[in-house]
Jmol script that loads the backbone (N, CA, C; Angstrom):
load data "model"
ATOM      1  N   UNK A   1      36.306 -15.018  12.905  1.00  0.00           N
ATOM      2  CA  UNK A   1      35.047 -14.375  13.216  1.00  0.00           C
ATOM      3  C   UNK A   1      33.944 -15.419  13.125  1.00  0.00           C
ATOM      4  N   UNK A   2      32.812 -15.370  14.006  1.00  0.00           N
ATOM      5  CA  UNK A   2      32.267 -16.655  14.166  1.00  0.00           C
ATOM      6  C   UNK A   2      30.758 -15.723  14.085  1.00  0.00           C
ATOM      7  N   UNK A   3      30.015 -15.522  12.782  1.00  0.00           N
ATOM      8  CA  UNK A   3      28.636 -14.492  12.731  1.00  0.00           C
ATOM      9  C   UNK A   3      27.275 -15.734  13.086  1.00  0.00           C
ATOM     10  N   UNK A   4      26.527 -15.581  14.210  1.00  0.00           N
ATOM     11  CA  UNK A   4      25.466 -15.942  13.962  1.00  0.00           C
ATOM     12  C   UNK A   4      24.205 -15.340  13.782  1.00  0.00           C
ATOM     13  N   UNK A   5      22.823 -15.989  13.266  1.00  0.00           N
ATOM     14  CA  UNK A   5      21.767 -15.328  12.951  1.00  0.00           C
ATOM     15  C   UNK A   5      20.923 -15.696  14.154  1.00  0.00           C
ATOM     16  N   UNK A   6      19.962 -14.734  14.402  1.00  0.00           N
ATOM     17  CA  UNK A   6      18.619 -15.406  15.094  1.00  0.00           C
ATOM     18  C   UNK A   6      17.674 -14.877  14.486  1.00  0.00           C
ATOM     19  N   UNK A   7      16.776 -15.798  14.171  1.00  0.00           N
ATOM     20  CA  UNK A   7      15.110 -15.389  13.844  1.00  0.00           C
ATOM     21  C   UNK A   7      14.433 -15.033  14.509  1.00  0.00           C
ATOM     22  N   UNK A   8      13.021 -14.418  14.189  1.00  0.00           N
ATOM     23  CA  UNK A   8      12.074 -14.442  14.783  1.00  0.00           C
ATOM     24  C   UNK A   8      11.119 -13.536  14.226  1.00  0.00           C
ATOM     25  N   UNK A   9       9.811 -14.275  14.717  1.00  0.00           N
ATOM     26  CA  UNK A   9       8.486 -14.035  13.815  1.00  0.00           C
ATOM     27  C   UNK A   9       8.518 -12.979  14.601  1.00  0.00           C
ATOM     28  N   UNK A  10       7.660 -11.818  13.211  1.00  0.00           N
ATOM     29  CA  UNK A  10       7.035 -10.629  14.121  1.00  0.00           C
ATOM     30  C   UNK A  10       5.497 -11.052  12.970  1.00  0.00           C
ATOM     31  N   UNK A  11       4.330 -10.830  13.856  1.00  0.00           N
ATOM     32  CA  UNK A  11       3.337 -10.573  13.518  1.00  0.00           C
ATOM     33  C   UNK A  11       3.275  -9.668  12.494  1.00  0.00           C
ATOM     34  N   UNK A  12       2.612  -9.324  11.470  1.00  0.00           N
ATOM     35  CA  UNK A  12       1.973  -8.627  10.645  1.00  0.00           C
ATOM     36  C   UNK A  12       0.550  -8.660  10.231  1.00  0.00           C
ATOM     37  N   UNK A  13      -0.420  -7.730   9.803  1.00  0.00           N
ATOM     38  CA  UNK A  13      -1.478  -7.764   9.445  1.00  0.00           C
ATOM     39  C   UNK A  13      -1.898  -7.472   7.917  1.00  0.00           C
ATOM     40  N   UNK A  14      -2.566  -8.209   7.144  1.00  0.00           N
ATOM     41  CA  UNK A  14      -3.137  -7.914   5.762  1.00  0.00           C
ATOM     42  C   UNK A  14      -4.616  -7.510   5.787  1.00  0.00           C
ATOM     43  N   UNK A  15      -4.674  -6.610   5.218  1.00  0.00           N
ATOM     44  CA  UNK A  15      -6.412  -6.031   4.820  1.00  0.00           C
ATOM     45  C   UNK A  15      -6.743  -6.014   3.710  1.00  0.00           C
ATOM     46  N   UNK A  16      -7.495  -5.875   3.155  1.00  0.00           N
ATOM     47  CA  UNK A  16      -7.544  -6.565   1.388  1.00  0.00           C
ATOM     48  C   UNK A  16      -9.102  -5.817   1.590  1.00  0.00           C
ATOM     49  N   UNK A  17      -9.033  -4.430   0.912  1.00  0.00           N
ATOM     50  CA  UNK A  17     -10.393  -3.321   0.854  1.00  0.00           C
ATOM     51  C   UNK A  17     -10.252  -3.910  -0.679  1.00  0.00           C
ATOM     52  N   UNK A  18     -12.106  -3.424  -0.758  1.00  0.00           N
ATOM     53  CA  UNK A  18     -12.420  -4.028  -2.056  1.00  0.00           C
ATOM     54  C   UNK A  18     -13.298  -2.724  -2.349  1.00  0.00           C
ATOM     55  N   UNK A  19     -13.442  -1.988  -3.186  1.00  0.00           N
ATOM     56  CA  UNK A  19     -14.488  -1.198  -3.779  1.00  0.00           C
ATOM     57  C   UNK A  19     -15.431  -2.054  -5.256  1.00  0.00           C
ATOM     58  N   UNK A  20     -17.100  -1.991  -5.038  1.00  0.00           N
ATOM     59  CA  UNK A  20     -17.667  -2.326  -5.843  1.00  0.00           C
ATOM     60  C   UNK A  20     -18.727  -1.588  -6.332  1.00  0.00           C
ATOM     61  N   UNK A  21     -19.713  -1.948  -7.555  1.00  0.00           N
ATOM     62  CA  UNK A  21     -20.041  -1.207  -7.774  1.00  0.00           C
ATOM     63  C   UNK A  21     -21.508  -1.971  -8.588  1.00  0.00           C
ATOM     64  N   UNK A  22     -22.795  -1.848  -7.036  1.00  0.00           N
ATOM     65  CA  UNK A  22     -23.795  -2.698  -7.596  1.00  0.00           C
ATOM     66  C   UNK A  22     -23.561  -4.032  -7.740  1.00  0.00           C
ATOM     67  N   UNK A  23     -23.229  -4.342  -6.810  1.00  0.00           N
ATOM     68  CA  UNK A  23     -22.587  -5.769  -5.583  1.00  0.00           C
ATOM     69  C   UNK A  23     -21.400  -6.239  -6.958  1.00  0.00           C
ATOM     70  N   UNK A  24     -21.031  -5.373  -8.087  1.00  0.00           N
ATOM     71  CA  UNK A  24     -20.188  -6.430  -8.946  1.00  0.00           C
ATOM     72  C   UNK A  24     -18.587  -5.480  -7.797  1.00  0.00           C
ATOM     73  N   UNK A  25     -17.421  -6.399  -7.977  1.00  0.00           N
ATOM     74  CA  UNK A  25     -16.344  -5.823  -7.221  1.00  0.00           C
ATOM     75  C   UNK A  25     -15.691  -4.794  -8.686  1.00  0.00           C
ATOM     76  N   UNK A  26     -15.650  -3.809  -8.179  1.00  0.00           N
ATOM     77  CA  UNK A  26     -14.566  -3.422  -9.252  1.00  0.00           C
ATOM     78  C   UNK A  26     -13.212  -2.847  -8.744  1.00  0.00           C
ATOM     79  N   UNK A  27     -12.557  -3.165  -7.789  1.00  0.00           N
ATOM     80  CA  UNK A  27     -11.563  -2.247  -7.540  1.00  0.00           C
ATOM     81  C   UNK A  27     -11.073  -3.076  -6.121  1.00  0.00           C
ATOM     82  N   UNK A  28      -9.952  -3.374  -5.828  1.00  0.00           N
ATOM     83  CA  UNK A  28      -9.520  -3.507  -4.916  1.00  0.00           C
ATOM     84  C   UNK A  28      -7.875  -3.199  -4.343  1.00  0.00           C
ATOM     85  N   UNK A  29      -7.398  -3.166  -3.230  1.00  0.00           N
ATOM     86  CA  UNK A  29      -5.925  -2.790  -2.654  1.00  0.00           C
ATOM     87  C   UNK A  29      -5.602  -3.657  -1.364  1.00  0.00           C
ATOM     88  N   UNK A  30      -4.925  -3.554  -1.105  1.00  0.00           N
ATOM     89  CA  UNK A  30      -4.095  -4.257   0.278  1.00  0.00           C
ATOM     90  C   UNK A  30      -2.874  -3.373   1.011  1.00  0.00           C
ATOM     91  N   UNK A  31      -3.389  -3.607   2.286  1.00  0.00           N
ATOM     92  CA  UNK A  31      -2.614  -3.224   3.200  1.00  0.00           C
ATOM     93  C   UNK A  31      -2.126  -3.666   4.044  1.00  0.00           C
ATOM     94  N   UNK A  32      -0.756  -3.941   4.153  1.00  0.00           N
ATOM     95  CA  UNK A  32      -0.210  -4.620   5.251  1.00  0.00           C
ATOM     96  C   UNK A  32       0.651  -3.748   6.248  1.00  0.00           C
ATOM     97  N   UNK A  33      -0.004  -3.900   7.715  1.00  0.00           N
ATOM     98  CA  UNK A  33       0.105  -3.319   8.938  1.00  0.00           C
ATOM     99  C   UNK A  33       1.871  -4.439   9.259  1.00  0.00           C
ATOM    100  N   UNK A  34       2.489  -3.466   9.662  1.00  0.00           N
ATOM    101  CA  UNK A  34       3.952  -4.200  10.113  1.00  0.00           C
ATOM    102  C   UNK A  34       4.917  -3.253  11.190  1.00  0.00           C
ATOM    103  N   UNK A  35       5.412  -3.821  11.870  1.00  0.00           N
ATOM    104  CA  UNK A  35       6.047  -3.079  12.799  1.00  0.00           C
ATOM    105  C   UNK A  35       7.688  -3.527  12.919  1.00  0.00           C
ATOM    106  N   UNK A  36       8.297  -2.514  13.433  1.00  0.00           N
ATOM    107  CA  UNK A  36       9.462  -2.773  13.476  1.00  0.00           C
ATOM    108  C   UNK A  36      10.313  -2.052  14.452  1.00  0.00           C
ATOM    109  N   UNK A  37      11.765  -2.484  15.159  1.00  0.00           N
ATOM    110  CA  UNK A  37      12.616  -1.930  16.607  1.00  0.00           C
ATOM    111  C   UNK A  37      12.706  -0.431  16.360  1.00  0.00           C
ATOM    112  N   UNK A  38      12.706   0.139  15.117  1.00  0.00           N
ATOM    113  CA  UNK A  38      12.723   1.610  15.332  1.00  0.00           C
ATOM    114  C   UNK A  38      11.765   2.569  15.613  1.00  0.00           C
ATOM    115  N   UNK A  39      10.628   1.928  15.640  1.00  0.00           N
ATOM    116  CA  UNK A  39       9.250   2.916  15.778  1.00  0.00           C
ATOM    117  C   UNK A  39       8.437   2.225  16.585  1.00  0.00           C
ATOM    118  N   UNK A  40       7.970   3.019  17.495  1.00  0.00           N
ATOM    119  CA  UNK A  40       6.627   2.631  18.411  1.00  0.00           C
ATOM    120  C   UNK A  40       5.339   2.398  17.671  1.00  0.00           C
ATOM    121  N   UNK A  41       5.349   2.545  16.556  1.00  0.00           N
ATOM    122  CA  UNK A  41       4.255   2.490  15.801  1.00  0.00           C
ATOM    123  C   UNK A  41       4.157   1.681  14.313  1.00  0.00           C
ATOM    124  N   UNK A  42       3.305   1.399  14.380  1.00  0.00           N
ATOM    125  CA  UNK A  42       3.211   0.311  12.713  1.00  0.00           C
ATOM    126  C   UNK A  42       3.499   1.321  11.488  1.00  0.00           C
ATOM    127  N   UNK A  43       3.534   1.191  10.095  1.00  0.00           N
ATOM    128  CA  UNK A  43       3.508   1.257   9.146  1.00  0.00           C
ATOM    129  C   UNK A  43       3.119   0.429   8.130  1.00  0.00           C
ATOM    130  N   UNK A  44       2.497   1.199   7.498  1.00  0.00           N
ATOM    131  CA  UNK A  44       1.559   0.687   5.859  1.00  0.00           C
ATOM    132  C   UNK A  44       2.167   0.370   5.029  1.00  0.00           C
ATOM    133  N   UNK A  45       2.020  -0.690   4.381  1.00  0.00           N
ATOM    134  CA  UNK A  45       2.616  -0.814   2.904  1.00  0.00           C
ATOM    135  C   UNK A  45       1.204  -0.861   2.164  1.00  0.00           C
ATOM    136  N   UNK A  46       1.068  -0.341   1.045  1.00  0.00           N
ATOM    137  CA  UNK A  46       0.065  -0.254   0.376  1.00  0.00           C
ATOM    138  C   UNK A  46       0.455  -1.558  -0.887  1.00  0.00           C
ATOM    139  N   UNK A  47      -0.210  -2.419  -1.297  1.00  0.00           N
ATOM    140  CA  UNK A  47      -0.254  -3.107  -2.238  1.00  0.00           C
ATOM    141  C   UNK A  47      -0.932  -3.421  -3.505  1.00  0.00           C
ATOM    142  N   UNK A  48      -1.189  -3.981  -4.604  1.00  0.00           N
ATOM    143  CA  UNK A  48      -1.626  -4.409  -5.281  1.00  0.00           C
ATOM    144  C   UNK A  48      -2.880  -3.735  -5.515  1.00  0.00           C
ATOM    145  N   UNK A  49      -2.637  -2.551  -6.192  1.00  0.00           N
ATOM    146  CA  UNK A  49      -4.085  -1.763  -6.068  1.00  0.00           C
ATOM    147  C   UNK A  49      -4.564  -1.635  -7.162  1.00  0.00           C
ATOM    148  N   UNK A  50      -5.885  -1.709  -7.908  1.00  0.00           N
ATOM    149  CA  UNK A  50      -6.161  -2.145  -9.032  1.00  0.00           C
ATOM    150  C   UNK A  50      -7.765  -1.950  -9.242  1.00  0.00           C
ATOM    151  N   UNK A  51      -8.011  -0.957  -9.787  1.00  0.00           N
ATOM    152  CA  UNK A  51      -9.561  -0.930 -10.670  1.00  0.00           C
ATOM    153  C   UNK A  51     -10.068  -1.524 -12.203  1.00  0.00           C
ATOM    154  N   UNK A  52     -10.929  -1.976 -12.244  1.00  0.00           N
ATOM    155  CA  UNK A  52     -11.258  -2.515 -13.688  1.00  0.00           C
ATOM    156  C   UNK A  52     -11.233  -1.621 -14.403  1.00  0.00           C
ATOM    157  N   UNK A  53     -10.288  -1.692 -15.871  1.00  0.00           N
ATOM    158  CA  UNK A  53     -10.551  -0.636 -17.182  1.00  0.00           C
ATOM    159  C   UNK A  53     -11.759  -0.035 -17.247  1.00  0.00           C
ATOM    160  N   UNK A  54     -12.625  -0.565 -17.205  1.00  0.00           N
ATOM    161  CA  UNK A  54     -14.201  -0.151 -17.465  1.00  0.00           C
ATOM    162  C   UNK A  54     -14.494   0.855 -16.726  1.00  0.00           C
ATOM    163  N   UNK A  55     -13.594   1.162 -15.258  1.00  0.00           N
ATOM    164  CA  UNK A  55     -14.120   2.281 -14.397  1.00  0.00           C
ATOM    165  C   UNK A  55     -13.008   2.812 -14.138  1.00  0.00           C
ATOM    166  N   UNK A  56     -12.229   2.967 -15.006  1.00  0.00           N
ATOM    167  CA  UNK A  56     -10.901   3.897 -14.555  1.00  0.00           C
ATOM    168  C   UNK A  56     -11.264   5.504 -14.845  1.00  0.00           C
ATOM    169  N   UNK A  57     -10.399   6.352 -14.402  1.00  0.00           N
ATOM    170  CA  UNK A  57     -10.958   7.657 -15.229  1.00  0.00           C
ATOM    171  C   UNK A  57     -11.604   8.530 -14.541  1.00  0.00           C
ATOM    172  N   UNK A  58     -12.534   7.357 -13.441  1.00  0.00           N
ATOM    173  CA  UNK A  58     -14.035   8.541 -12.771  1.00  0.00           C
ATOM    174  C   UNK A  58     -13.902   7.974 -11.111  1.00  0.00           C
ATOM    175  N   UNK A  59     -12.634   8.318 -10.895  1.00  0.00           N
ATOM    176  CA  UNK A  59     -12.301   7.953  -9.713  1.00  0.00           C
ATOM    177  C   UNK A  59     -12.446   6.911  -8.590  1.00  0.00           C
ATOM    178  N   UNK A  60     -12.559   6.473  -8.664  1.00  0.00           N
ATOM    179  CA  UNK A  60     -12.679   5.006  -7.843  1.00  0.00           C
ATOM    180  C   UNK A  60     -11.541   5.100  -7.702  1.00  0.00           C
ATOM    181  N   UNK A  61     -10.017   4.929  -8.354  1.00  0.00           N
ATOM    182  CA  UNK A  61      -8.699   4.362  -7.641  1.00  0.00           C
ATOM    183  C   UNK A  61      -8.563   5.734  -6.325  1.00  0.00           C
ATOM    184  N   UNK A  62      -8.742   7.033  -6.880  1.00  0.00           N
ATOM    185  CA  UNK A  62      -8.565   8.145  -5.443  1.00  0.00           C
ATOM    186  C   UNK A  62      -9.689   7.441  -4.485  1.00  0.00           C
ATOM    187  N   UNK A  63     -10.504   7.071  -4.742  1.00  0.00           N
ATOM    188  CA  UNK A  63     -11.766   6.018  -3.734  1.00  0.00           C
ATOM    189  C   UNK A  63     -10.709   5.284  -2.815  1.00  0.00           C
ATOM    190  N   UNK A  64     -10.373   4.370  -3.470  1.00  0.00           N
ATOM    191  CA  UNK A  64     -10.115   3.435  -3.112  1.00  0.00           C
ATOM    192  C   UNK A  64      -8.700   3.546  -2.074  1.00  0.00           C
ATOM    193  N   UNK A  65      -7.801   4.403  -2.734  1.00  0.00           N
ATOM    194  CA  UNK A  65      -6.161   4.966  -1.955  1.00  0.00           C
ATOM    195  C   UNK A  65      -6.764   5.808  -0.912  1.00  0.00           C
ATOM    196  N   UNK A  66      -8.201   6.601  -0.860  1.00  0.00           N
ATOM    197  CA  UNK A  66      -7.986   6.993   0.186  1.00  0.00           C
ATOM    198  C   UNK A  66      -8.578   6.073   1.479  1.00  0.00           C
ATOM    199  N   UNK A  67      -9.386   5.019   0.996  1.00  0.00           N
ATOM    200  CA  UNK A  67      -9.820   4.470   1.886  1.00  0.00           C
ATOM    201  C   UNK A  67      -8.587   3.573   2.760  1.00  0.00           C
ATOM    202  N   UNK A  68      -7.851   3.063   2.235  1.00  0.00           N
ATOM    203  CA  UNK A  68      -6.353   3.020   2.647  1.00  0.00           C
ATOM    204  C   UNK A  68      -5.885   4.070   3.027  1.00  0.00           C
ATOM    205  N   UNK A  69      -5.294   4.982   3.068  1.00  0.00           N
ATOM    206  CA  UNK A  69      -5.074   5.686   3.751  1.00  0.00           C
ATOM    207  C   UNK A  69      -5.755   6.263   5.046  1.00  0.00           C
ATOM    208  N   UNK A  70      -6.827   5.647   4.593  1.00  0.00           N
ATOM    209  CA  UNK A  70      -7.842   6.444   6.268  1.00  0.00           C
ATOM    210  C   UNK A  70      -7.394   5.171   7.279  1.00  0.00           C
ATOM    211  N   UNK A  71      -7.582   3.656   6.407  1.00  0.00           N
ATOM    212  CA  UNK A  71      -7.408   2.656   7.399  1.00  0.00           C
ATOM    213  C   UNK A  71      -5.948   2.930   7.976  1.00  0.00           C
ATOM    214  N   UNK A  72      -4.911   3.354   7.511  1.00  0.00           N
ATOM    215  CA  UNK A  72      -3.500   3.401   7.952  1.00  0.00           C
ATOM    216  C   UNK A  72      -3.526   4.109   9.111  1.00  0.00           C
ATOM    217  N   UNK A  73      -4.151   5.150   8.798  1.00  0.00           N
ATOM    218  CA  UNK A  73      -4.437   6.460  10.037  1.00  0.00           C
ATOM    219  C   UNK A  73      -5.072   5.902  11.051  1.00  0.00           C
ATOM    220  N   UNK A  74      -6.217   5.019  11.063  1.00  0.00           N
ATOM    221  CA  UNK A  74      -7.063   4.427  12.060  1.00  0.00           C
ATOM    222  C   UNK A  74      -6.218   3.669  12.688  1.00  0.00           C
ATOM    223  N   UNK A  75      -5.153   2.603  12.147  1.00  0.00           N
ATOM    224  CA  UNK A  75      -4.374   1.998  12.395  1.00  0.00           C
ATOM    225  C   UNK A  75      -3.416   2.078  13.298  1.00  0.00           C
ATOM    226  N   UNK A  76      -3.086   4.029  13.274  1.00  0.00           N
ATOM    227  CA  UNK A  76      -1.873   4.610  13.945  1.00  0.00           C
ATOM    228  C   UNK A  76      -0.498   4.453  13.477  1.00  0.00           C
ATOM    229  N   UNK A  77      -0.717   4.570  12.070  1.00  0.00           N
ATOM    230  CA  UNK A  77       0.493   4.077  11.398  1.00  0.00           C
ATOM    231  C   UNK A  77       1.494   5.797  11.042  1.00  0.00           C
ATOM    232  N   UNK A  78       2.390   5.306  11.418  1.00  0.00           N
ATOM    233  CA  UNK A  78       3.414   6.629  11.333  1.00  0.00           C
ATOM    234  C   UNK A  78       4.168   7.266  10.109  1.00  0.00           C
ATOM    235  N   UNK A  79       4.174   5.577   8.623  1.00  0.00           N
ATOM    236  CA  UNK A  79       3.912   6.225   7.775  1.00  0.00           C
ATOM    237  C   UNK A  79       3.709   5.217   6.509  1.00  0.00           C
ATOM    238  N   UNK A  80       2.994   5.339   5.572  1.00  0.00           N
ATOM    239  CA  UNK A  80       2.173   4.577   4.655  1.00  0.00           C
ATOM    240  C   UNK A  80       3.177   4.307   3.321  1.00  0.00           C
ATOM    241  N   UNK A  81       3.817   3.629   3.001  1.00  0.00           N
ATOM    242  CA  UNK A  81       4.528   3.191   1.177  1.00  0.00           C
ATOM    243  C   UNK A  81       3.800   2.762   0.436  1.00  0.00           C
ATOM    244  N   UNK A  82       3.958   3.346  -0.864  1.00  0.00           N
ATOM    245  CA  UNK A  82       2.776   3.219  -2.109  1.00  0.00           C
ATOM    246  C   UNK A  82       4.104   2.970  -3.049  1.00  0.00           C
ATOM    247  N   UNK A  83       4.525   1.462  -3.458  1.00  0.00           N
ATOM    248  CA  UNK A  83       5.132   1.163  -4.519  1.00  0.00           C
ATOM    249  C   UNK A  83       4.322   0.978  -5.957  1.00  0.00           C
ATOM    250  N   UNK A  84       5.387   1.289  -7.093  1.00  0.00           N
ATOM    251  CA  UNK A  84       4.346   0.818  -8.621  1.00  0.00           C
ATOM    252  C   UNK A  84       5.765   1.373  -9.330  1.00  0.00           C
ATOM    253  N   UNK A  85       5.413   0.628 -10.235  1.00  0.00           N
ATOM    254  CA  UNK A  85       6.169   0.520 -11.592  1.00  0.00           C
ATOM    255  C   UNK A  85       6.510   1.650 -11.913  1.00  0.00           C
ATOM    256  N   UNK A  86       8.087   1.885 -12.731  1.00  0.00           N
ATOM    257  CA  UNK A  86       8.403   2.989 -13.548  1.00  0.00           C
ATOM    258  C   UNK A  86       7.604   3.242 -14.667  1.00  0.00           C
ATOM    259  N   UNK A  87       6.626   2.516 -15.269  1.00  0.00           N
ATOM    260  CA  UNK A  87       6.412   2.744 -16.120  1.00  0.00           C
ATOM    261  C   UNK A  87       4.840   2.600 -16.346  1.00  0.00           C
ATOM    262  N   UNK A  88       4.391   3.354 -14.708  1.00  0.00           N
ATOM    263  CA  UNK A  88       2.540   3.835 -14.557  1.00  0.00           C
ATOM    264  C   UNK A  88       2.902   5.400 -14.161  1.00  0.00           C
ATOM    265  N   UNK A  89       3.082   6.089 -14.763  1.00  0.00           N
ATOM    266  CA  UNK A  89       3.269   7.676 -14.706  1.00  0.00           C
ATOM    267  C   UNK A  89       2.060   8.051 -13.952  1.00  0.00           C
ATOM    268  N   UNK A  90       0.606   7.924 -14.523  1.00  0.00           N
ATOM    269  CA  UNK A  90      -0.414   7.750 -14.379  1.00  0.00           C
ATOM    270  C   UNK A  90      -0.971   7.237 -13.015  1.00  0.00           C
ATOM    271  N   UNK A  91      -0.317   6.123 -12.400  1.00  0.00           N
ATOM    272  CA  UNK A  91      -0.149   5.710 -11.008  1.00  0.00           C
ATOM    273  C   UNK A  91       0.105   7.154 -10.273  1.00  0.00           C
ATOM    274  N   UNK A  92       1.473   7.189 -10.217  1.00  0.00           N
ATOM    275  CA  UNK A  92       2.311   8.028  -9.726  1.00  0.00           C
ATOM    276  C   UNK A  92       1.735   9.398  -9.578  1.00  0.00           C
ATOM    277  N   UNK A  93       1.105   9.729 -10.716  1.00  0.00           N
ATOM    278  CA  UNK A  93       0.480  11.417 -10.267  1.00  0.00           C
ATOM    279  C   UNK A  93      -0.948  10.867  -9.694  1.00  0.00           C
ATOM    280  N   UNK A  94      -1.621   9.950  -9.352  1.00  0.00           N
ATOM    281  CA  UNK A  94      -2.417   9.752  -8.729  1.00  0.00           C
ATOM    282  C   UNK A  94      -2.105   9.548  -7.569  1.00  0.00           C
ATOM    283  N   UNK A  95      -1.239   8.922  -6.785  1.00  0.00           N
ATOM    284  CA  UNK A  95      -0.407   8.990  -5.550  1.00  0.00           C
ATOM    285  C   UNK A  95       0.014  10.481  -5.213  1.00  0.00           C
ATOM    286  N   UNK A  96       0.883  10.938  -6.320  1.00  0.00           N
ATOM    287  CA  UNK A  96       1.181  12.588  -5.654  1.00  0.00           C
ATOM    288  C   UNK A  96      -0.204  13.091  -5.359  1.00  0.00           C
ATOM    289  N   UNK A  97      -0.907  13.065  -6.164  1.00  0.00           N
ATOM    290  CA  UNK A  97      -2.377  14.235  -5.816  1.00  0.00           C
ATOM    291  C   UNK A  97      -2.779  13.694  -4.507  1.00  0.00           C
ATOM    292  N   UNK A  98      -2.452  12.551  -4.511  1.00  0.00           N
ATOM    293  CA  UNK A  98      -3.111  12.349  -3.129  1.00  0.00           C
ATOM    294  C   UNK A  98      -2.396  12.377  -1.837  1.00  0.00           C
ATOM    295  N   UNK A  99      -1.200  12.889  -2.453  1.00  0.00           N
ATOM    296  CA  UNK A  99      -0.229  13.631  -0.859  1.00  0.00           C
ATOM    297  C   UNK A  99       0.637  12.609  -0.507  1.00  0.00           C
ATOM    298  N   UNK A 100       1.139  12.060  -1.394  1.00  0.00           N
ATOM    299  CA  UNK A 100       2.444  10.713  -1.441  1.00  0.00           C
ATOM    300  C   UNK A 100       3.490  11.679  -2.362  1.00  0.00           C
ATOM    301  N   UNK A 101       4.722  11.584  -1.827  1.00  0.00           N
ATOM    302  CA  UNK A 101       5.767  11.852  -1.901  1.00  0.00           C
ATOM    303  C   UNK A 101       6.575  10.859  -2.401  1.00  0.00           C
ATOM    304  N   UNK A 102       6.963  11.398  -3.967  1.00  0.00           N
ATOM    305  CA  UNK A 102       8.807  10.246  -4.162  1.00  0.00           C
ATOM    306  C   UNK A 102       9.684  10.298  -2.875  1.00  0.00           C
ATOM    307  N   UNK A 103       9.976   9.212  -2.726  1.00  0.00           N
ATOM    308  CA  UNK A 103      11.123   8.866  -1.465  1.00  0.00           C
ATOM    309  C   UNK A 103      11.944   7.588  -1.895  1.00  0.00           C
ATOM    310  N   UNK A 104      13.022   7.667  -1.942  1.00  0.00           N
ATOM    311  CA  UNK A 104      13.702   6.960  -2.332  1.00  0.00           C
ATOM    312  C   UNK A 104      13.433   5.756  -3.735  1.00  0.00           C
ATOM    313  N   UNK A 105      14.265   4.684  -3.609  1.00  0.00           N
ATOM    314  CA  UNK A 105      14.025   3.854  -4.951  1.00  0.00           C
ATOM    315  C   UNK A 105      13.685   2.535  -4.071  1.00  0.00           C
ATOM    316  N   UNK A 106      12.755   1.629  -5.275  1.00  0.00           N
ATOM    317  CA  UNK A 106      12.715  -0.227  -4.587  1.00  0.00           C
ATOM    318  C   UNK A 106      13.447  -0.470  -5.616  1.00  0.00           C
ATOM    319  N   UNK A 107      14.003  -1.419  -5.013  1.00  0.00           N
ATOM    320  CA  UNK A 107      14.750  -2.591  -5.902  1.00  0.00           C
ATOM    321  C   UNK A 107      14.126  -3.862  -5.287  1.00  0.00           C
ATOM    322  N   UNK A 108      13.733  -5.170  -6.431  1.00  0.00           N
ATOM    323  CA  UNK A 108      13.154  -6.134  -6.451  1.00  0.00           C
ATOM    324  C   UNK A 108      14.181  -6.921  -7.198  1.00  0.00           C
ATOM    325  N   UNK A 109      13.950  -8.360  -5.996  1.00  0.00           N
ATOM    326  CA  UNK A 109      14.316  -9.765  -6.713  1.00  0.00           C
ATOM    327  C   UNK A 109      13.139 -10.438  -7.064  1.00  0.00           C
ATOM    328  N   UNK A 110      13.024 -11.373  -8.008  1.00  0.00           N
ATOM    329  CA  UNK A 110      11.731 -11.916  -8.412  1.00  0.00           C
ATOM    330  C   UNK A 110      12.356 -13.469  -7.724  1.00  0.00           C
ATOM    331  N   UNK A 111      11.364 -13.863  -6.880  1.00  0.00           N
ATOM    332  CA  UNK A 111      11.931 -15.231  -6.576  1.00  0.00           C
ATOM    333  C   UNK A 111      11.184 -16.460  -6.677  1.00  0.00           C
TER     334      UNK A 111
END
end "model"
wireframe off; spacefill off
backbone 0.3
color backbone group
């Protein structure tokens, strides 16, 4: 059996929304726009989303996930992933309230 590979770049897009508060930044996320042979349409990965301690509590992170989420939609994205740790519960029911669904598991290599 003789397996070969072929590469090839596919474009992707990063957005990096920032919420602040009285020009200081307090809060920011990332979104990366990506496409792939099974869908006519892009999909979201939501990333690295993160408010300062100082303003947790009084919503800014629902601020901030939904403003991602609106960009995904603007985007035409068919459907948005919100990864985080087993061990932000707190994450997680902030994602459900905001109409994110458990779906399956990630598994990570650290490289």
């Amino acid at each position: 059996m003789s397996v070969n590979f072929k590469q090839q770049d596919i474009d992707a897009k990063g957005i990096r929304i920032a919420i602040s508060d009285n020009g200081l930044e307090i809060g920011r996320a990332y979104i990366y726009l990506m496409q792939n042979d099974l869908h006519d349409r892009p999909f979201g990965l939501m990333e690295d989303v993160y408010v300062d301690e100082s303003y947790r509590g009084q919503g800014m992170g629902s601020k901030l996930v939904a403003k991602v989420i609106e960009v995904a939609k603007e985007s035409n994205c068919y459907k948005l992933i919100a990864t985080s740790r087993t061990s932000r519960p707190k994450v997680h029911q902030l994602y459900q309230r905001l109409g994110f669904a458990q779906h399956g598991v990630e598994f990570r290599m650290d490289l």
